[in-house]
C-alpha positions in Angstrom: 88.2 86.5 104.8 91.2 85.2 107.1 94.6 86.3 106.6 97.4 84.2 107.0 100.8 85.3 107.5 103.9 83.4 108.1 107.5 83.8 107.4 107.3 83.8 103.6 103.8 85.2 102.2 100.7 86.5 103.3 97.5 84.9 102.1 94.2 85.9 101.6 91.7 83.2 102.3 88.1 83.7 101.2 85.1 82.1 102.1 82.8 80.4 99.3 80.8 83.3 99.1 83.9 85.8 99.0 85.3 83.6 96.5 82.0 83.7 94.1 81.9 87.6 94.7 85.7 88.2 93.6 85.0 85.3 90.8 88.2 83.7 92.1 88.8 80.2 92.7 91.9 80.3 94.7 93.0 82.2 98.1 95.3 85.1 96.9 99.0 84.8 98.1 101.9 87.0 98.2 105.5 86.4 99.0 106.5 88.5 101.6 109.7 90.0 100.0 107.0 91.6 97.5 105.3 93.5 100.4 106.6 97.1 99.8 104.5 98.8 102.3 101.3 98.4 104.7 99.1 101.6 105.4 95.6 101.8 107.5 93.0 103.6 106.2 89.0 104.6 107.7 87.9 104.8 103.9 88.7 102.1 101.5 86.5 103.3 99.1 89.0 105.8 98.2 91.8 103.8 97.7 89.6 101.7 94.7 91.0 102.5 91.4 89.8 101.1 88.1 87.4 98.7 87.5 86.0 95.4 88.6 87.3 92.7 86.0 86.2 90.2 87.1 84.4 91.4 90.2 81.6 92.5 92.2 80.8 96.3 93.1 77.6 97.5 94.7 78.7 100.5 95.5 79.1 101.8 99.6 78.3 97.5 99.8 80.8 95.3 98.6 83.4 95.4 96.2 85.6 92.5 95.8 87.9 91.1 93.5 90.7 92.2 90.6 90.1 95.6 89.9 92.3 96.2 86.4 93.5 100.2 86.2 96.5 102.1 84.0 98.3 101.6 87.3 98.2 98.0 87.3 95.9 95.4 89.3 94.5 95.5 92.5 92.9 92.9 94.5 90.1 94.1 96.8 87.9 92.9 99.6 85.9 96.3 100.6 82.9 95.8 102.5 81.0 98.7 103.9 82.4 101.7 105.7 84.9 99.1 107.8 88.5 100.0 108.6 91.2 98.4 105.5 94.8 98.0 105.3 96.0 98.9 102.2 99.3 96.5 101.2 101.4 98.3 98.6 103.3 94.9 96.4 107.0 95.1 94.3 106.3 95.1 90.4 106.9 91.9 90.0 103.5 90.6 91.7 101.1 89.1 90.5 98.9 92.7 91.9 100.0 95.9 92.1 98.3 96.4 95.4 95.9 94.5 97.7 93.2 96.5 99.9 91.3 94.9 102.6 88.7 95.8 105.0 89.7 94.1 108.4 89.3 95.1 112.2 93.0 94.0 112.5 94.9 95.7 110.1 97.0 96.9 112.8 97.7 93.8 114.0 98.8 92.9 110.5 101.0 95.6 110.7 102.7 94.9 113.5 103.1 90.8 112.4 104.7 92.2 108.8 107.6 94.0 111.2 108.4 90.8 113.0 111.5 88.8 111.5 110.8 86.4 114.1 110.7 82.5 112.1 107.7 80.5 113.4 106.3 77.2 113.0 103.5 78.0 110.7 101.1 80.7 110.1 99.9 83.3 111.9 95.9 83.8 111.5 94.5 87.3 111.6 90.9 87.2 111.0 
């Protein structure tokens, strides 16, 4: 999974194999003015909520994909026991929330403050 992130959305781009796991065709994007908030978290297992649909869980493995709850949808790359951001979306997104396992979640963090306009994206792997 790479994360792009430039001055209007944030996409999630998946491999082949990510993208046959979260039984999703295309990268998952978000406008940046739907970005509410951005927390880090040890233990993205906890933040899961609902269930996979459609998705893949083996559970302490993988789970990835929409994960459909009463609190709305959620769009989830979790691998193992990795360090995730958790990236809290306005109402009117297309998920309610998108967790991530990533080593640079604070780096994502600290690009999401920036209101500095670049050429294109900015990569966080």
């Amino acid at each position: 999974m790479t994360l792009l992130l430039d001055s209007t959305q944030l996409e999630v781009a998946l491999s082949p194999v990510e993208r046959a796991l979260a039984r999703r065709r295309d990268a998952v994007r978000v406008e940046r003015t739907h970005i509410r908030k951005v927390q880090l978290t040890d233990d993205a297992w906890t933040w899961l909520r609902g269930v996979p649909s459609p998705g893949t869980l083996v559970r302490g493995t993988v789970a990835m994909g929409t994960w459909t709850s009463a609190s709305g949808d959620d769009f989830v790359v979790v691998r193992r026991r990795h360090p995730a951001v958790v990236v809290d979306l306005e109402d009117d997104a297309a998920f309610s929330r998108l967790v991530l396992t990533t080593r640079h979640g604070l780096a994502l963090v600290h690009a999401l403050r920036l209101d500095v306009p670049g050429d294109g994206p900015t990569a966080i792997s």
